[in-house]
N, CA, C and O atoms as CSV, one atom per row, in Angstrom:
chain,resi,resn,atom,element,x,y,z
A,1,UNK,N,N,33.526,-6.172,45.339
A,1,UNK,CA,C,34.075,-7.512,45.326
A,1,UNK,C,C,33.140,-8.488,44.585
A,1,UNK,O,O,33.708,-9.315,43.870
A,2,UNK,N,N,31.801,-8.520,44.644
A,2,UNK,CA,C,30.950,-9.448,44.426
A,2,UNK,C,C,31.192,-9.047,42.533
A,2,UNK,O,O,31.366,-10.001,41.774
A,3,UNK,N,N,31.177,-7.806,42.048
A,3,UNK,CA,C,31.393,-7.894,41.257
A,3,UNK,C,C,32.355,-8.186,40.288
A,3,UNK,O,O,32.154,-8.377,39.089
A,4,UNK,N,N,33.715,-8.215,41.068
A,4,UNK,CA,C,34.634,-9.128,40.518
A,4,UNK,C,C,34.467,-10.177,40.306
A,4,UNK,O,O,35.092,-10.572,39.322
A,5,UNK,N,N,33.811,-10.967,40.842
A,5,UNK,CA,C,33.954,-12.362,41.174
A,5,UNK,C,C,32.592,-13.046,39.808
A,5,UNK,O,O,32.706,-13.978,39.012
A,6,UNK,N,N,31.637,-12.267,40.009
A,6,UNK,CA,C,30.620,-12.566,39.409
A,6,UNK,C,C,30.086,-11.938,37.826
A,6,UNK,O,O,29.421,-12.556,36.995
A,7,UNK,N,N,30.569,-10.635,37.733
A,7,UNK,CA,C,30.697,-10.323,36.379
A,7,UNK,C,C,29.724,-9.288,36.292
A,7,UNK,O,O,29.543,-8.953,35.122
A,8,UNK,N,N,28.821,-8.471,37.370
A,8,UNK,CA,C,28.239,-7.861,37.432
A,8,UNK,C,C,28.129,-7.478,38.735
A,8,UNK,O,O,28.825,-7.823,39.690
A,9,UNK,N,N,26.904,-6.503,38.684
A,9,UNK,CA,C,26.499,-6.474,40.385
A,9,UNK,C,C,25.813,-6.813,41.133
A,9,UNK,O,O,24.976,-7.447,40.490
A,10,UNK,N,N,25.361,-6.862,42.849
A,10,UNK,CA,C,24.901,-7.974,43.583
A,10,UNK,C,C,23.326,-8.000,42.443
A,10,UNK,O,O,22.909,-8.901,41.715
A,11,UNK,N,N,22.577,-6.093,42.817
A,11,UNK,CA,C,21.543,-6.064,42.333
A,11,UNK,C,C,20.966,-7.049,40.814
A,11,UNK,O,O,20.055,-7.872,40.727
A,12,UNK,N,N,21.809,-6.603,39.906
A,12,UNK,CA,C,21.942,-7.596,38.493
A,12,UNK,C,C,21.507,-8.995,38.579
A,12,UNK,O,O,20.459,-9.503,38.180
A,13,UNK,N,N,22.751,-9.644,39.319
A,13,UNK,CA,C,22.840,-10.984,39.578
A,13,UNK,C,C,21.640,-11.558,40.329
A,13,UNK,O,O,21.343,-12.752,40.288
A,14,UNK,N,N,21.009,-10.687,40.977
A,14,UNK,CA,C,19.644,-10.866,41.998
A,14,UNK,C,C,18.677,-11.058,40.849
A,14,UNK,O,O,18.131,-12.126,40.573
A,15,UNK,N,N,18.491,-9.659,40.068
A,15,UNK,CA,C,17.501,-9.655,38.520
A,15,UNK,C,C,17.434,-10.792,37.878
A,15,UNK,O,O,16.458,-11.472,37.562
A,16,UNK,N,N,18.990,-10.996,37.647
A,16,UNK,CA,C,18.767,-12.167,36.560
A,16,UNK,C,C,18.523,-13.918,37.543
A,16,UNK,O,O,18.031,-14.891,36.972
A,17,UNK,N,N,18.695,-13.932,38.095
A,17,UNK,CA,C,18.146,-15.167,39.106
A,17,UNK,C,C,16.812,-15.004,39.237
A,17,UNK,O,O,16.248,-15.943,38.675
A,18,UNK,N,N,16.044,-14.240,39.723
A,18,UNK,CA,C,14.836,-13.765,39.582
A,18,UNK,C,C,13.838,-14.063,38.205
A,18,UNK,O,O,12.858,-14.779,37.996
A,19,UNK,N,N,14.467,-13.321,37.580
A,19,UNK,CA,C,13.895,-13.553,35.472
A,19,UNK,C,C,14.114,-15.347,35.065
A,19,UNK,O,O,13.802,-15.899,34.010
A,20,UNK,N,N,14.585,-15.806,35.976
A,20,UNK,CA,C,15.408,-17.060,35.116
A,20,UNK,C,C,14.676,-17.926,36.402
A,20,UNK,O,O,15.020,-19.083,36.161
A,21,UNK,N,N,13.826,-17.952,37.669
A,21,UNK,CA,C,13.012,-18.531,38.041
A,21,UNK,C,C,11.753,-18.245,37.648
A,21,UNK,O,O,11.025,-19.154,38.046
A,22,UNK,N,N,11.233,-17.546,37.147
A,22,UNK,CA,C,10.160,-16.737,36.411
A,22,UNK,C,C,9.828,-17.809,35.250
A,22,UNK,O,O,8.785,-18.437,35.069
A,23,UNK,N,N,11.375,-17.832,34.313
A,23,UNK,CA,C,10.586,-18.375,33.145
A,23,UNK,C,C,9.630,-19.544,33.608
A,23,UNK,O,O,8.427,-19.641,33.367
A,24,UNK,N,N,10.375,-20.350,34.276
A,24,UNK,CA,C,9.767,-21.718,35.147
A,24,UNK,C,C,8.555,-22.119,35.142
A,24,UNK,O,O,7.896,-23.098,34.794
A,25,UNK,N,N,8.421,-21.057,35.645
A,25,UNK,CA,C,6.644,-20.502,35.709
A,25,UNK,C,C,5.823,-20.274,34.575
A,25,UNK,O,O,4.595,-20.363,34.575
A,26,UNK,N,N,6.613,-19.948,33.511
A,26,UNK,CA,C,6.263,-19.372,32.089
A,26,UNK,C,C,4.819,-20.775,31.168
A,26,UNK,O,O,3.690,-20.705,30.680
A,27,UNK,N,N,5.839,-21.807,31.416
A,27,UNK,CA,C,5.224,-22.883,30.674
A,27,UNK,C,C,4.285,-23.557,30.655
A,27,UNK,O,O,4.042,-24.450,29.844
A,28,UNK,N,N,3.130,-22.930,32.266
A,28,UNK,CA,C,1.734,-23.135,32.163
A,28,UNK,C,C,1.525,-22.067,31.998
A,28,UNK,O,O,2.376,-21.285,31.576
A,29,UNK,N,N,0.267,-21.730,32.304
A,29,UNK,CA,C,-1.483,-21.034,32.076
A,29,UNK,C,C,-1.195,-19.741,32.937
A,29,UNK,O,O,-1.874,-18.762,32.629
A,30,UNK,N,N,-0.176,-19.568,34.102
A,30,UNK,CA,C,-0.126,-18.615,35.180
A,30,UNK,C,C,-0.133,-17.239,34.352
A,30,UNK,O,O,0.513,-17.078,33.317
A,31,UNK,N,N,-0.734,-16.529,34.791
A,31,UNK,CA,C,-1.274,-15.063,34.189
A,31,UNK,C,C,0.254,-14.334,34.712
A,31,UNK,O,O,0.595,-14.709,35.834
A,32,UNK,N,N,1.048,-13.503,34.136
A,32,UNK,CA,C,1.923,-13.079,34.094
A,32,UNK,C,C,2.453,-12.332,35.037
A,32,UNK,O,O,3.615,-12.277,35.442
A,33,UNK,N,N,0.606,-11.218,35.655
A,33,UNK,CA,C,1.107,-10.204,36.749
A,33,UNK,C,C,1.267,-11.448,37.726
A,33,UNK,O,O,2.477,-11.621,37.873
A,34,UNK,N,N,0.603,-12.310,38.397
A,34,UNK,CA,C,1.003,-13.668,39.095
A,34,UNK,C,C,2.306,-14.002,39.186
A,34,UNK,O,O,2.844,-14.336,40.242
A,35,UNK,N,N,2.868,-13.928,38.096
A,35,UNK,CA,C,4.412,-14.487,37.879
A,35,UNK,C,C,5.142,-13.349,38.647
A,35,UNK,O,O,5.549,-13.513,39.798
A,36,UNK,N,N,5.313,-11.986,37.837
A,36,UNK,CA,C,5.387,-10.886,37.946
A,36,UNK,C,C,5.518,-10.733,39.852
A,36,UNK,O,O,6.643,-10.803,40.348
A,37,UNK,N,N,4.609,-10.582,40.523
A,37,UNK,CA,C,4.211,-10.765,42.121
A,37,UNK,C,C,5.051,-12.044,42.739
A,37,UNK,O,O,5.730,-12.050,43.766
A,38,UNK,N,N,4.873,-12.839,42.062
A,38,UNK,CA,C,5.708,-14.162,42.955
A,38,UNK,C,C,7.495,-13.869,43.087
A,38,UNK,O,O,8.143,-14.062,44.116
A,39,UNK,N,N,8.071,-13.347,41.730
A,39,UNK,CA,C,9.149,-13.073,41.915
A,39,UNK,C,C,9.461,-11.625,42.530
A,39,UNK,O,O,10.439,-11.465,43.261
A,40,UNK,N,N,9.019,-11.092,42.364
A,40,UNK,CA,C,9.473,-9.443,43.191
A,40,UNK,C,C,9.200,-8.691,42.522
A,40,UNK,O,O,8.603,-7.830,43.169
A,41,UNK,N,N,9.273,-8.381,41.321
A,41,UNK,CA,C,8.822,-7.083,40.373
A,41,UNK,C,C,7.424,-6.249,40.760
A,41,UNK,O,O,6.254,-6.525,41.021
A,42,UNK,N,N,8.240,-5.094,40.641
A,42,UNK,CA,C,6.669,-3.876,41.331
A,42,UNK,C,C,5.554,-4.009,40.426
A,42,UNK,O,O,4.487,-3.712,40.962
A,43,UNK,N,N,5.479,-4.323,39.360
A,43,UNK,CA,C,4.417,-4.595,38.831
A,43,UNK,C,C,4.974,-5.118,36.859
A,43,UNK,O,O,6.054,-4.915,36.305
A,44,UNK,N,N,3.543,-5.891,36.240
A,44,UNK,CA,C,3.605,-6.930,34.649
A,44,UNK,C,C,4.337,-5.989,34.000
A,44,UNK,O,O,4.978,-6.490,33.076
A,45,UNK,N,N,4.462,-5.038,34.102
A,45,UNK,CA,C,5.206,-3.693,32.982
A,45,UNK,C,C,6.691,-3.734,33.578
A,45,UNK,O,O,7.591,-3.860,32.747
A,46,UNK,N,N,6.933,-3.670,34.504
A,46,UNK,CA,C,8.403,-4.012,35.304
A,46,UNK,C,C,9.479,-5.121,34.669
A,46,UNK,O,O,10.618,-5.088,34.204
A,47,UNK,N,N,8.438,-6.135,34.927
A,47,UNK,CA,C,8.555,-7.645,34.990
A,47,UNK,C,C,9.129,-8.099,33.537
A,47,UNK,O,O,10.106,-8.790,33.250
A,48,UNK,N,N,7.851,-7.248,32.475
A,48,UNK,CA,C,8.048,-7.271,30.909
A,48,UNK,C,C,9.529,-6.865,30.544
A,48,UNK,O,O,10.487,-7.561,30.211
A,49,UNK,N,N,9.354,-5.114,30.767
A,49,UNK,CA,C,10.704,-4.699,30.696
A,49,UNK,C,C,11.801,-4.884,30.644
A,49,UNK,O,O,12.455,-4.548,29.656
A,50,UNK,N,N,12.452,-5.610,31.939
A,50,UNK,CA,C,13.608,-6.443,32.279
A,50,UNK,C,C,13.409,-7.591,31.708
A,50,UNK,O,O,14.527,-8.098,31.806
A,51,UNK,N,N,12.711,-8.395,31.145
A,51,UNK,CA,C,12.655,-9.908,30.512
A,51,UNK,C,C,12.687,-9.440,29.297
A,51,UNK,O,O,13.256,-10.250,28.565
A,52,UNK,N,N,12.255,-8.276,28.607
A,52,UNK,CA,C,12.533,-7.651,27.290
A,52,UNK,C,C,14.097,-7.479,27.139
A,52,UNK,O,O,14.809,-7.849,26.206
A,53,UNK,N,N,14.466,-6.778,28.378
A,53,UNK,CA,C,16.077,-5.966,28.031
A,53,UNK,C,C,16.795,-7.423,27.719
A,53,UNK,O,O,17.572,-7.568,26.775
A,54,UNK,N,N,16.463,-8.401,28.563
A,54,UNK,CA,C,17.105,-9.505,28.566
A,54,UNK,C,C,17.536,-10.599,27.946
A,54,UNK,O,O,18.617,-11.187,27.966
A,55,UNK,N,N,16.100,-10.868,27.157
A,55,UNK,CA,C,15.934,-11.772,26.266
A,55,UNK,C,C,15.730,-10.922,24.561
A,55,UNK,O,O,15.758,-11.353,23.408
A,56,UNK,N,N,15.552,-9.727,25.088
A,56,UNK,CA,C,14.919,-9.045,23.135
A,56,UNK,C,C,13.737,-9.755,22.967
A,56,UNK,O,O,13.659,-10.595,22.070
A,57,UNK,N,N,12.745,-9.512,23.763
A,57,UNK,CA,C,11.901,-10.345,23.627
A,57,UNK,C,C,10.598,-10.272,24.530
A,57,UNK,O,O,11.040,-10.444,25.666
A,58,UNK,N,N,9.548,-10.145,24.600
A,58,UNK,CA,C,8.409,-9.993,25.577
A,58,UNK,C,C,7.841,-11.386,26.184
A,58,UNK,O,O,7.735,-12.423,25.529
A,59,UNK,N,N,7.488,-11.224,27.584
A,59,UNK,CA,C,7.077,-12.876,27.923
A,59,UNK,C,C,6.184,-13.057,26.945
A,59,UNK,O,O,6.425,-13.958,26.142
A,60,UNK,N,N,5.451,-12.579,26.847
A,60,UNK,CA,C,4.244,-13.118,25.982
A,60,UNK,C,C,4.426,-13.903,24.864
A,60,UNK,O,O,3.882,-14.983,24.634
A,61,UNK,N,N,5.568,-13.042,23.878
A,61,UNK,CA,C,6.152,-13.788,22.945
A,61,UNK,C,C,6.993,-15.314,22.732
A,61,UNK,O,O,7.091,-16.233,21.919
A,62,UNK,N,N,7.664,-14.746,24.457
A,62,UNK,CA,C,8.504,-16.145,24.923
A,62,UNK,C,C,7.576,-16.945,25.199
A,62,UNK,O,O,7.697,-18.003,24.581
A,63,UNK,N,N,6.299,-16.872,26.166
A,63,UNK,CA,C,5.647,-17.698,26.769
A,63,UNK,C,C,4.890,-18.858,25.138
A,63,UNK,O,O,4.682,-20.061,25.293
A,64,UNK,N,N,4.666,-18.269,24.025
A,64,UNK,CA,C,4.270,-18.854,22.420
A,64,UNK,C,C,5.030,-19.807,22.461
A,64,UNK,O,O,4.637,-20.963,22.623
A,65,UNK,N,N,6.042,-19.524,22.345
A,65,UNK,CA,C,7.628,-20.726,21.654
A,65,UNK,C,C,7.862,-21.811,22.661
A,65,UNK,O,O,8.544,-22.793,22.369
A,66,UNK,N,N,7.238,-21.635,24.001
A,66,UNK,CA,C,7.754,-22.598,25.279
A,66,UNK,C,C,6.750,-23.629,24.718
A,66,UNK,O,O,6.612,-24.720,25.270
């Protein structure tokens, strides 16, 4: 049901809420595994990954352009 409604699934919709309070965080100095730990991801390689699949793009790279 949730995925009718929402366009994916609960897990997904959790990810991407997650990645998208993260960036937030992105636009100071906070060291990444920090970021990484505050939102839930098992660990900076996790964290990267899924913000890669997401954006085509590595925080690091994103964190430059902010």
């Amino acid at each position: 049901m949730f995925k009718a409604t929402r366009g994916l699934p609960l897990h997904g919709w959790i990810t991407n809420r997650r990645i998208d309070r993260a960036k937030s965080m992105m636009a100071g100095r906070t060291p990444l595994v920090e970021i990484a730990q505050a939102y839930g991801f098992s660990s900076q390689s996790h964290f990267t990954r899924v913000f890669k699949e997401r954006f085509s793009t590595t925080p690091d790279v994103y964190r430059a352009l902010v």
